[in-house]
Backbone as CSV, one residue per row, in Angstrom:
resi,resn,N_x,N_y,N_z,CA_x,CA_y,CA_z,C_x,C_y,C_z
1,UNK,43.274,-87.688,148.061,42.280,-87.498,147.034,42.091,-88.822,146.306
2,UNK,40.805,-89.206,146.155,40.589,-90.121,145.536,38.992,-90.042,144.047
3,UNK,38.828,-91.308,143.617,37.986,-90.798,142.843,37.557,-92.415,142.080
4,UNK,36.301,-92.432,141.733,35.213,-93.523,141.886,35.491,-93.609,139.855
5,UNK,35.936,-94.517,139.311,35.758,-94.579,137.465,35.344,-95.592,137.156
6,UNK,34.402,-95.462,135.726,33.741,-96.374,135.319,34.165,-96.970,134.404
7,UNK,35.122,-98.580,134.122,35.593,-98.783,132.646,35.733,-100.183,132.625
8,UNK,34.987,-100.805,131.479,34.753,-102.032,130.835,33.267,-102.585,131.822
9,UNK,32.008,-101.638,132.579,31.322,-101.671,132.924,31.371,-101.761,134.567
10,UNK,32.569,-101.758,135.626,33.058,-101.870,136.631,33.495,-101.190,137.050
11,UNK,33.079,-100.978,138.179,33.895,-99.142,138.636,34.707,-99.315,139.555
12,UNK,36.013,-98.761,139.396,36.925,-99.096,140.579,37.582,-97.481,141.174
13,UNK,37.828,-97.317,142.335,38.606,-96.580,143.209,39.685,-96.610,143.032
14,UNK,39.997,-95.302,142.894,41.774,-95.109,142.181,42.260,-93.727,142.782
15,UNK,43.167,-93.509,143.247,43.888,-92.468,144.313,45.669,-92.556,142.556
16,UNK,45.911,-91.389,142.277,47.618,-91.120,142.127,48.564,-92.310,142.747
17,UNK,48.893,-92.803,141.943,50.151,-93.929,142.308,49.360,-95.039,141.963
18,UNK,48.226,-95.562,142.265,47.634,-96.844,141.940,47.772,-97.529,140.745
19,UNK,48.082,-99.233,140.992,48.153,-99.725,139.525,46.508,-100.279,139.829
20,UNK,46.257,-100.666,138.496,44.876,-101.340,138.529,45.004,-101.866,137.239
21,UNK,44.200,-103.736,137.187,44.197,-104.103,135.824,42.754,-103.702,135.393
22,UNK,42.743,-103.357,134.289,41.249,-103.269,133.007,41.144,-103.673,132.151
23,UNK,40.150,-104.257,131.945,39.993,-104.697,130.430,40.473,-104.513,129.469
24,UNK,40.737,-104.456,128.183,41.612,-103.686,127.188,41.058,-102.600,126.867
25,UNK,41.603,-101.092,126.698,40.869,-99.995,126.337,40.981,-99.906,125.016
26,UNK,42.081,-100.491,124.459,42.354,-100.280,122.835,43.551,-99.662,122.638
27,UNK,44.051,-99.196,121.503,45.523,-98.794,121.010,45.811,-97.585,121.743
28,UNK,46.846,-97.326,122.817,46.945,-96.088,123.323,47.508,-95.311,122.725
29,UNK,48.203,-95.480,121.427,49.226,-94.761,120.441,50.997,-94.714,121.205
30,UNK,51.350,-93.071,120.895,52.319,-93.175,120.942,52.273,-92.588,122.248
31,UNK,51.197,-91.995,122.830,51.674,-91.330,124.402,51.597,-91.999,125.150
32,UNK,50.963,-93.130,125.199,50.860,-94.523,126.050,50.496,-94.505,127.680
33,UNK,48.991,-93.272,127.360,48.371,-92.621,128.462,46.759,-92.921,128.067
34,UNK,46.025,-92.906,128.879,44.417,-93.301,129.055,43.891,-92.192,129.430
35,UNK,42.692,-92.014,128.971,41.841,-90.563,129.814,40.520,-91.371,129.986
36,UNK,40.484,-91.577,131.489,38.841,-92.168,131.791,37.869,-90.259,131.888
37,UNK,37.154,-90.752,131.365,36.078,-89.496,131.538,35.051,-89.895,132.271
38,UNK,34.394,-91.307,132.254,33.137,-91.602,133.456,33.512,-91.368,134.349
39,UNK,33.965,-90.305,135.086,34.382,-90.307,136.534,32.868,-90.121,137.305
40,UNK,32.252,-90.801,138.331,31.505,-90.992,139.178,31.657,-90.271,140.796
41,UNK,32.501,-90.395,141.102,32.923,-89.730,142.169,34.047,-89.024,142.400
42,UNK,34.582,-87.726,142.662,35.969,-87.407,143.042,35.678,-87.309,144.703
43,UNK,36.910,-86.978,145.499,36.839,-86.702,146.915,37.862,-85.991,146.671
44,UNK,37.597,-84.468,146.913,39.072,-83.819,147.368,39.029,-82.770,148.623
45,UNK,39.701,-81.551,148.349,39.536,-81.225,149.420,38.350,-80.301,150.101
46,UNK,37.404,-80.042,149.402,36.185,-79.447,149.292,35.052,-80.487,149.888
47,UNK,35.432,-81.483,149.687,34.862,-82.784,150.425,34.230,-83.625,149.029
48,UNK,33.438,-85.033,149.082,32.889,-85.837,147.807,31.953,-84.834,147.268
49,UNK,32.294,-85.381,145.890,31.476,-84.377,144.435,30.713,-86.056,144.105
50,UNK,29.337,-85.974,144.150,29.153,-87.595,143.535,27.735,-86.738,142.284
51,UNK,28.213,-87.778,141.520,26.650,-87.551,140.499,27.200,-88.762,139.397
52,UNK,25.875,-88.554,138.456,26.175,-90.139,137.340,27.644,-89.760,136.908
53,UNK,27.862,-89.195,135.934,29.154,-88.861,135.390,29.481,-87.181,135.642
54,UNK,30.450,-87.482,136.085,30.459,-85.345,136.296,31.189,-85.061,135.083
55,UNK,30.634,-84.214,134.713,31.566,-83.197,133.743,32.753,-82.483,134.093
56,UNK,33.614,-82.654,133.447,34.605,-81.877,133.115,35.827,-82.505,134.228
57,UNK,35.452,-83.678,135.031,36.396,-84.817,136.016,36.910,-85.615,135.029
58,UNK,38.247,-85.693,135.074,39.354,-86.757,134.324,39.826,-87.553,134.960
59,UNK,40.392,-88.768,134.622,41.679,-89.661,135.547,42.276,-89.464,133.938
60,UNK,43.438,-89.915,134.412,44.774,-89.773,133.746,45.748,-90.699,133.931
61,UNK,45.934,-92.002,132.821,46.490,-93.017,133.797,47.497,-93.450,132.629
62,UNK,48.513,-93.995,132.654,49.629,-94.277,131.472,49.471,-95.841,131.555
63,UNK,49.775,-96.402,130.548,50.190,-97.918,130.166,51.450,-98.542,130.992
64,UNK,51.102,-99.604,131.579,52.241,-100.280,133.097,52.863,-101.246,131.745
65,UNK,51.272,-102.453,131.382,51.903,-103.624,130.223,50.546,-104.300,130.453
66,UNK,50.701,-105.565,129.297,49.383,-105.938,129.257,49.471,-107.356,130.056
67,UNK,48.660,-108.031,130.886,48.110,-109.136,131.733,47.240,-109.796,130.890
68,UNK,47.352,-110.809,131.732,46.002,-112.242,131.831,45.734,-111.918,133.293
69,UNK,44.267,-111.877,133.162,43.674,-112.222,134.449,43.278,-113.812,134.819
70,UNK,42.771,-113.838,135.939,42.070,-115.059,136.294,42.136,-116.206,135.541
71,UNK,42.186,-117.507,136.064,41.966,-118.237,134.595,40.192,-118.682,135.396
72,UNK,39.695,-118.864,134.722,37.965,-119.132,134.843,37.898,-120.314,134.423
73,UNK,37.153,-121.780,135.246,37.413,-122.660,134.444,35.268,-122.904,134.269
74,UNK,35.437,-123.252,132.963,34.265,-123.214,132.725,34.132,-125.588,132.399
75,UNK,32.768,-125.693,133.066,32.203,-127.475,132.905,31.081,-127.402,132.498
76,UNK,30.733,-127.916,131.207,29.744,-128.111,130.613,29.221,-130.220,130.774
77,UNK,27.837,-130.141,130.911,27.928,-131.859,131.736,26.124,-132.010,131.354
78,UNK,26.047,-132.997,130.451,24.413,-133.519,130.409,24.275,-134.652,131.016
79,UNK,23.147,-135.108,131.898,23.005,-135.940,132.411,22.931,-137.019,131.814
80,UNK,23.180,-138.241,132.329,23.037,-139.644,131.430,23.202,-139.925,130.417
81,UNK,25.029,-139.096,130.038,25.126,-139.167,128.367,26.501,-139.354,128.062
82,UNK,26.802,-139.307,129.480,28.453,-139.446,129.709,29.446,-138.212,129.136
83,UNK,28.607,-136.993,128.922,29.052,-135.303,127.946,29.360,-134.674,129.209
84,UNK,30.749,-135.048,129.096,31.716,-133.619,130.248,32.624,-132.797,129.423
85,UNK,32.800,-131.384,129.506,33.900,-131.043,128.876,34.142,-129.709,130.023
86,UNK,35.691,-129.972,129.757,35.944,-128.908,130.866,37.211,-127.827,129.961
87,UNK,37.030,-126.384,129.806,37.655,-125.741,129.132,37.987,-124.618,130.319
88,UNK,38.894,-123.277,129.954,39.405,-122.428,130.941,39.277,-121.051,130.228
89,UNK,39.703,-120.339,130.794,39.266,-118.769,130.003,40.331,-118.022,130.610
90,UNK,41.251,-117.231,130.457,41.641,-116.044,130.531,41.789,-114.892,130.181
91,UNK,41.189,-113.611,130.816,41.171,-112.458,130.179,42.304,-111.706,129.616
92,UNK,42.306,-111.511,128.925,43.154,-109.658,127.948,43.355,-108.671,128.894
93,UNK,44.217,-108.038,130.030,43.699,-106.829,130.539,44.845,-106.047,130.340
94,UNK,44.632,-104.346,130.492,45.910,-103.647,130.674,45.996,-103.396,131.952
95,UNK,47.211,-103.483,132.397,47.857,-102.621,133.631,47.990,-101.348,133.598
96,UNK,47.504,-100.759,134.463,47.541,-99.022,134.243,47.747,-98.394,135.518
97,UNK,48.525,-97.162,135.285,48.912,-96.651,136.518,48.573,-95.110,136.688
98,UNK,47.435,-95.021,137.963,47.059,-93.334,138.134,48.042,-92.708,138.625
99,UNK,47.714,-91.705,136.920,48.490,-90.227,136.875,48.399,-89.207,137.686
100,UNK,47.023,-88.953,137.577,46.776,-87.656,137.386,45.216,-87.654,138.012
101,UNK,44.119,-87.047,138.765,43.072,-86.559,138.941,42.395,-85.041,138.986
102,UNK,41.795,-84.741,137.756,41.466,-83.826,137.241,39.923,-83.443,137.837
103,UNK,40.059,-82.313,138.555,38.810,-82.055,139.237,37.798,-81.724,138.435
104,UNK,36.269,-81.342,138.829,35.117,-80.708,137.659,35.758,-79.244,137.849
105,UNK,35.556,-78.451,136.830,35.363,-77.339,136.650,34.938,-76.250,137.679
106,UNK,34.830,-75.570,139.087,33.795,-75.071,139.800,32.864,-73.698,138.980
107,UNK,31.533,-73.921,138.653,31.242,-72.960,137.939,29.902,-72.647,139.067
């Protein structure tokens, strides 16, 4: 079983057991668990459920720890002025690990 989620505008494929990094979701508190609700696609055993966001489909994913992604190096350069500057970027992300996949409702 797997299932298609939408979070920090990027949708990634996530099956039970998977780690995956994301963007920061914000303070998870004290249960130190995530609930994606854009779920986009599930696949189970009924076969793929796809629509924009389905109702009543969960992922369920707990806090691994928080990362840097990528470093990005960004060059800024005007011609004939001798203006180079070269700076780097790394992202904020959490590590998260699928819990749980919560089917739609069958009504």
């Amino acid at each position: 079983m797997y299932a298609v989620i939408e979070s920090g505008g990027k949708q990634y494929r996530v099956a039970p057991g998977d780690v995956i990094d994301v963007e920061l979701l914000g303070d998870p508190g004290d249960s130190k668990s995530f609930k994606f609700d854009r779920v986009l696609m599930v696949s189970g055993d009924n076969g793929p459920q796809i629509g924009k966001a389905l109702e009543g489909a969960a992922v369920t994913a707990s806090l691994v720890g928080e990362v840097k992604g990528p470093k990005i190096r960004v060059f800024k350069k005007k011609k004939r002025t001798t203006y180079r500057r070269t700076t780097g970027h790394r992202q904020h992300m959490h590590r998260v690990r699928i819990d749980e996949i919560q089917l739609p409702s069958s009504s």
